[in-house]
DSSP file (Angstrom, degrees, kcal/mol; ACC not computed):
  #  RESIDUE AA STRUCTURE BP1 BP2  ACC     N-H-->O    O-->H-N    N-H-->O    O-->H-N    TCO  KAPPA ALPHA  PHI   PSI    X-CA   Y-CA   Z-CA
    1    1 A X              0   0    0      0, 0.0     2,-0.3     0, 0.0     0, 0.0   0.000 360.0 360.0 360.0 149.8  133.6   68.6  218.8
    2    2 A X        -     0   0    0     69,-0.1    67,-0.1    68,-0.1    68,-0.0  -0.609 360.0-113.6 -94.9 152.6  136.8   67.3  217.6
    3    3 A X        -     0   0    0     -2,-0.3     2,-0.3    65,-0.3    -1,-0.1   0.324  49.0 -70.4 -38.1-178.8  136.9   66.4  213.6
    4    4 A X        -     0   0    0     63,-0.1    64,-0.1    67,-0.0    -1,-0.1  -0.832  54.8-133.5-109.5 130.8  137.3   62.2  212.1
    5    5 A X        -     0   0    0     -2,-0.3     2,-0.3    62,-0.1    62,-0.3  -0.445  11.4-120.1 -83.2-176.4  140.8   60.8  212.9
    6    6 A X  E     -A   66   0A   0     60,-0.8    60,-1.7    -2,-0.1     2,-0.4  -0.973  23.1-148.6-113.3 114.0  142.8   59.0  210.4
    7    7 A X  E     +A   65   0A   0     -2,-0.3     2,-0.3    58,-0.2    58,-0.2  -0.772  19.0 173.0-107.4 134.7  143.9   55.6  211.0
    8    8 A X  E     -A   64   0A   0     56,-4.4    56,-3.0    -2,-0.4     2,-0.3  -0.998  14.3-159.6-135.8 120.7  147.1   53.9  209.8
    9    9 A X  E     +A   63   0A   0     -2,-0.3     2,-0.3    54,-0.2    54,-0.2  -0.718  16.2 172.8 -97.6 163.5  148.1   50.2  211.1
   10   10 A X  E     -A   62   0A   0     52,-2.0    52,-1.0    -2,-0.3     2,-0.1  -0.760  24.7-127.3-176.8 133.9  151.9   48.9  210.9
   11   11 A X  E     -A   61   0A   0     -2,-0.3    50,-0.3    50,-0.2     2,-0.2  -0.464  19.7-167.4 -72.6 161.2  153.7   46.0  212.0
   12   12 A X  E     -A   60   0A   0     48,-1.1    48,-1.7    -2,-0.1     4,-0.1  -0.910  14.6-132.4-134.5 106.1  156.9   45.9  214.1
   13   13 A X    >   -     0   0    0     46,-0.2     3,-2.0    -2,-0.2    43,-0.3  -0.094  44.3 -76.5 -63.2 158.9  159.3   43.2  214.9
   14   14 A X  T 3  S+     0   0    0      1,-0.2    43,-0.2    43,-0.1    44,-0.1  -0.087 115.9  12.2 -44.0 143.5  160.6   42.5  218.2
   15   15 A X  T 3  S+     0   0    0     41,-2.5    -1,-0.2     1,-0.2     2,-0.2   0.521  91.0 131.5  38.1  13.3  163.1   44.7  219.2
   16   16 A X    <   -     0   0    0     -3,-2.0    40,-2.4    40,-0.2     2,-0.4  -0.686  57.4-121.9 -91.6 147.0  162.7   47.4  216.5
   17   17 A X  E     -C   55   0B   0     38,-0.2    66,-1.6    -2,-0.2     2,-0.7  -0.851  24.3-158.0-108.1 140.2  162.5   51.4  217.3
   18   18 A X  E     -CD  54  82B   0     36,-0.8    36,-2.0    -2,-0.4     2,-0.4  -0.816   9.0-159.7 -92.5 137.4  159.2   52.6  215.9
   19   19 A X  E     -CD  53  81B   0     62,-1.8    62,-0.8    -2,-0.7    34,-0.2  -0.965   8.5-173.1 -93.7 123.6  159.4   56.5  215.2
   20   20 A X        +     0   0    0     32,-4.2     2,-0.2    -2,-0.4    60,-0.1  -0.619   7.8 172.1 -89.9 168.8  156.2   58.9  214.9
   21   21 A X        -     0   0    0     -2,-0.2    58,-1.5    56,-0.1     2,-0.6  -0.498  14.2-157.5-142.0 143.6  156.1   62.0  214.1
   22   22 A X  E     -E   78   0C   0     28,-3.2     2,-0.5    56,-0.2    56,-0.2  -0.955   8.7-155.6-118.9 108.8  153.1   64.2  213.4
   23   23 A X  E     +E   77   0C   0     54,-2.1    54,-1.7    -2,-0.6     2,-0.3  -0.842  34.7 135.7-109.4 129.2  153.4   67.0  211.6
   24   24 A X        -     0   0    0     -2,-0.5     2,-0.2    52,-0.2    52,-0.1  -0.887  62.4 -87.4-154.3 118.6  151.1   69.2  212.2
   25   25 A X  S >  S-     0   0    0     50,-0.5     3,-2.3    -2,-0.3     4,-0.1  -0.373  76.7 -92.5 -37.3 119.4  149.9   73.4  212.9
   26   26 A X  T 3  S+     0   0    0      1,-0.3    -1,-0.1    -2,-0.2    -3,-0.0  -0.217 112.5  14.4 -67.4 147.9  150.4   73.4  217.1
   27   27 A X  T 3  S+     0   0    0      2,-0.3    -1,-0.3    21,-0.3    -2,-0.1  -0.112 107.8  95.7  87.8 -20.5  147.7   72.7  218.8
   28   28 A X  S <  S+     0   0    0     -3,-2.3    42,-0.5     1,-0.1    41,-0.2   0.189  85.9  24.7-100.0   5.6  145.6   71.2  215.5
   29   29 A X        -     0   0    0     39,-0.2    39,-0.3    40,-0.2    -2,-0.3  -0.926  59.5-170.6-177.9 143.1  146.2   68.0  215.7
   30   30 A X        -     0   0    0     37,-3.1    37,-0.4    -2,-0.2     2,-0.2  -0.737  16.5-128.5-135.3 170.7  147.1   64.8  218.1
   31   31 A X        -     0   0    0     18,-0.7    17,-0.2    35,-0.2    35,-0.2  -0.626  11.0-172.0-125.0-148.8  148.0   61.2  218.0
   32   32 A X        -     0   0    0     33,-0.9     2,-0.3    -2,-0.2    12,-0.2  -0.470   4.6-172.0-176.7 100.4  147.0   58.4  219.4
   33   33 A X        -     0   0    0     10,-0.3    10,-1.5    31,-0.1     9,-1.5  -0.672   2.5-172.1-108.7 154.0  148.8   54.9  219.2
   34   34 A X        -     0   0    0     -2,-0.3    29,-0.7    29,-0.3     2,-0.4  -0.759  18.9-145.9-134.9 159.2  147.4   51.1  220.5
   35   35 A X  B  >> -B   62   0A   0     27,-0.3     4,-3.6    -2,-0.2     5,-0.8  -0.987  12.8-158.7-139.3 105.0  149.4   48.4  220.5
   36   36 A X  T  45S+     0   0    0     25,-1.2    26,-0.1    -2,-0.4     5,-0.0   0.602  82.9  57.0 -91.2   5.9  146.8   45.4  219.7
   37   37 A X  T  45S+     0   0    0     24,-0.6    -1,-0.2    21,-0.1    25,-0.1   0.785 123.4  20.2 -81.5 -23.7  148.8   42.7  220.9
   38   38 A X  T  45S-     0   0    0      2,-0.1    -2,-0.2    20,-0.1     3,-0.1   0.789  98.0-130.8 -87.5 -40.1  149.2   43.9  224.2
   39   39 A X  T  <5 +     0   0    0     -4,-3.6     2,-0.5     1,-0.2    -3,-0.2   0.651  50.3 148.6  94.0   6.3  146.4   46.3  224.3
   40   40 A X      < -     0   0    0     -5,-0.8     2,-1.6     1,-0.0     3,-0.2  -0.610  50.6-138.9 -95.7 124.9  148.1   49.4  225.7
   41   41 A X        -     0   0    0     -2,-0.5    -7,-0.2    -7,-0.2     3,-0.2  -0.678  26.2-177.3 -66.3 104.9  147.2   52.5  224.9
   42   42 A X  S    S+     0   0    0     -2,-1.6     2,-0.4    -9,-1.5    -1,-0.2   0.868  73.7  11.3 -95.5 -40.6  151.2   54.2  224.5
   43   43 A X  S    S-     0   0    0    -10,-1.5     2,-0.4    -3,-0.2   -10,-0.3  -0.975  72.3-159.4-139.7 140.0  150.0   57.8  223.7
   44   44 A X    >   -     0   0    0     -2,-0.4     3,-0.6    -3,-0.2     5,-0.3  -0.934  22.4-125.2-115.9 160.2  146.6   59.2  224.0
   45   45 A X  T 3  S+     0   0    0     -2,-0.4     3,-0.3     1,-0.3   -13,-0.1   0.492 103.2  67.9 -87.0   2.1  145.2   62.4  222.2
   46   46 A X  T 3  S+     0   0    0      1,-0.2    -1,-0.3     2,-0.0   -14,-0.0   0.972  96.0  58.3 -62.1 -70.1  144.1   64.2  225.2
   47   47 A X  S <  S-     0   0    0     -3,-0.6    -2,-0.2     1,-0.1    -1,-0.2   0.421 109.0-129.1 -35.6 -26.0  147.6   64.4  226.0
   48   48 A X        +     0   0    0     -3,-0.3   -21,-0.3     1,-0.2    -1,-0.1   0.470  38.8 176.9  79.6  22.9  148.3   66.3  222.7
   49   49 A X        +     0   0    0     -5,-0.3   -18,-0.7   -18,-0.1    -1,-0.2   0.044  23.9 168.1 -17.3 126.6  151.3   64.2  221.2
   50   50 A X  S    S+     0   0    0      1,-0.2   -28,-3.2   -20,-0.1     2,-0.2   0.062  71.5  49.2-120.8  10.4  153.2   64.7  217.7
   51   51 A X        +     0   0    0    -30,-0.2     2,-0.2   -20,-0.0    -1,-0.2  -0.697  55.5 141.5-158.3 114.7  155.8   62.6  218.4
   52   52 A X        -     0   0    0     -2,-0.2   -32,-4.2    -3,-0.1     2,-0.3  -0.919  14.8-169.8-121.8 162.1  157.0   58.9  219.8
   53   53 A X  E     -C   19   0B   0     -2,-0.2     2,-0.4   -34,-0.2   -34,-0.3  -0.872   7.0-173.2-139.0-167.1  159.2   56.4  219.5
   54   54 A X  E     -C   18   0B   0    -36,-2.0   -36,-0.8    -2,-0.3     2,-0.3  -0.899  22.6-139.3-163.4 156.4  159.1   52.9  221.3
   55   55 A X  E     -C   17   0B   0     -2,-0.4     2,-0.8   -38,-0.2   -38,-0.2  -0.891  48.8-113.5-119.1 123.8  162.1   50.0  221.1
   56   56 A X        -     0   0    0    -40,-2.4   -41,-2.5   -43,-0.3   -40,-0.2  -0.665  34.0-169.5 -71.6 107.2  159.6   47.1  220.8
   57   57 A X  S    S+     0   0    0     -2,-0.8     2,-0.4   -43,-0.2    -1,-0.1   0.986  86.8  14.9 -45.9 -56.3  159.2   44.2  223.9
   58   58 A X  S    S-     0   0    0    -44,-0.1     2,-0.4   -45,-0.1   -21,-0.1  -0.797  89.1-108.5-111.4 137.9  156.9   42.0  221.3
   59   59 A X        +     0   0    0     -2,-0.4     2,-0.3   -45,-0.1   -46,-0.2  -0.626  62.6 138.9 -73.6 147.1  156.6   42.2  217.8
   60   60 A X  E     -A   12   0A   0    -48,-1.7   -48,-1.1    -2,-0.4     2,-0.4  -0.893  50.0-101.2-154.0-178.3  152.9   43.6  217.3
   61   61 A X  E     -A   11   0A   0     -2,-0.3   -25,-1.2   -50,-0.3   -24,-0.6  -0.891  26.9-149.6-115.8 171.6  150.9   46.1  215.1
   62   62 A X  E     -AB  10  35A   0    -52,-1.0   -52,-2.0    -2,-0.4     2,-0.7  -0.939   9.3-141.9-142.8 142.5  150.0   49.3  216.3
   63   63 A X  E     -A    9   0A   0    -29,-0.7   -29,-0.3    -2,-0.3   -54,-0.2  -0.838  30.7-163.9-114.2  97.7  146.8   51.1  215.1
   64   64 A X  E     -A    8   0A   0    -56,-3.0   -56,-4.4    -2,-0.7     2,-0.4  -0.729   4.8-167.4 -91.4 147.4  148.0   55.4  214.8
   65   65 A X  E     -A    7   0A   0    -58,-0.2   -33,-0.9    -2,-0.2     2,-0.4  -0.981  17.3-149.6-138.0 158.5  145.8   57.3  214.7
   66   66 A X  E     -A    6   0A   0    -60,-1.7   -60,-0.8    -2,-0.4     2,-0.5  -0.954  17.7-161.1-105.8  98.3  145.7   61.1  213.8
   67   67 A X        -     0   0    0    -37,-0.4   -37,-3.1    -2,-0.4     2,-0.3  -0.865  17.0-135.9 -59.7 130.2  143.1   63.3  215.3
   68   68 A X        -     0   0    0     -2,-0.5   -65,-0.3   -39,-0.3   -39,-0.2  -0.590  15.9-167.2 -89.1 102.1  141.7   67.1  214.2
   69   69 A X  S    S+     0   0    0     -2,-0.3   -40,-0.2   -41,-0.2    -1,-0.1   0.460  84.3  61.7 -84.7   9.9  141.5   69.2  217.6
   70   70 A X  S    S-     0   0    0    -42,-0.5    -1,-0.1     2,-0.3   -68,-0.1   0.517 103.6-124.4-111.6   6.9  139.7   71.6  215.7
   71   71 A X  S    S+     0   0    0      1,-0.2     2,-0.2    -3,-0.1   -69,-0.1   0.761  88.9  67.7  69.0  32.9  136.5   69.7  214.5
   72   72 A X  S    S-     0   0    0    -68,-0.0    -2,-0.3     1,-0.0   -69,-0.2  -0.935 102.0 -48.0-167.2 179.2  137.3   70.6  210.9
   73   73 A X        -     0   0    0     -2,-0.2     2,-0.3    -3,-0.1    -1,-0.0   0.038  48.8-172.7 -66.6 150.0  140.1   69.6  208.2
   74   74 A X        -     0   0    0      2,-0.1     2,-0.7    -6,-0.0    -1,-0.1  -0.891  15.6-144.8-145.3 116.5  143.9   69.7  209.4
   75   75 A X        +     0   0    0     -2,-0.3   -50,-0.5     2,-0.0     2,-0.2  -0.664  33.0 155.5 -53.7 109.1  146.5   69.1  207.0
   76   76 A X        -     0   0    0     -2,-0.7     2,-0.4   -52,-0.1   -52,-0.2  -0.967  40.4-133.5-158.8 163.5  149.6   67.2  208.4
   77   77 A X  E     -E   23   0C   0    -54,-1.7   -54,-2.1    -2,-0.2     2,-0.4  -0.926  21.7-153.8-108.9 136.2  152.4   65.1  207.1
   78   78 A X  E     -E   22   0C   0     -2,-0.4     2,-0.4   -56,-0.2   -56,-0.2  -0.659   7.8-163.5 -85.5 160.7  152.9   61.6  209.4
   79   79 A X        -     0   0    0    -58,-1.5     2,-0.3    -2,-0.4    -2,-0.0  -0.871   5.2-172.1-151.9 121.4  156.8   60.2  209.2
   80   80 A X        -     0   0    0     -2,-0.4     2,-0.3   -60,-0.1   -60,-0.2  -0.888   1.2-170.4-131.0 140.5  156.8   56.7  210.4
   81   81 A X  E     -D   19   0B   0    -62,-0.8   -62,-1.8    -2,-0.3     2,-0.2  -0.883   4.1-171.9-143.3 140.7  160.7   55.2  210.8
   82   82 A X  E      D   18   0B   0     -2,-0.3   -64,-0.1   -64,-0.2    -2,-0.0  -0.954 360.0 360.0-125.8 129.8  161.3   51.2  211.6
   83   83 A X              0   0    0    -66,-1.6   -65,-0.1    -2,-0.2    -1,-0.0   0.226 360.0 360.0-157.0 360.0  165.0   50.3  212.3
């Protein structure tokens, strides 16, 4: 059973590139980012993601979240870039 993500919201204006990056032991960790004005799921953590970046259509927030594939603590640094 996977471990309790960690959830981080941040806004983004229109036309801004968000960066992610998860850093993270491979395999120990995912992310998983929503975009709640729109409602799109952009990366999910089945997929096993540590890094995106988006040029924004809409300004929005986006809810990241960090998940533990290993059902038990995972130490990781996030680095979130707006420009």
């Amino acid at each position: 059973e996977d471990g309790y993500s960690v959830s981080y919201i941040i806004g983004v204006p229109i036309g801004q590139t968000m960066t992610v990056d998860l850093n993270v032991p491979l395999g120990s960790a995912a992310l998983e980012i929503w975009g709640f004005n729109d409602g799109q799921n952009y990366v999910s953590r089945f997929d096993n993601w540590t890094s995106f970046h988006i040029t924004t259509p809409i300004g929005q927030d986006f809810l990241i979240e960090v998940y533990p594939n290993t059902g038990g603590t995972v130490n990781f640094t996030l680095n979130i870039t707006i420009q």
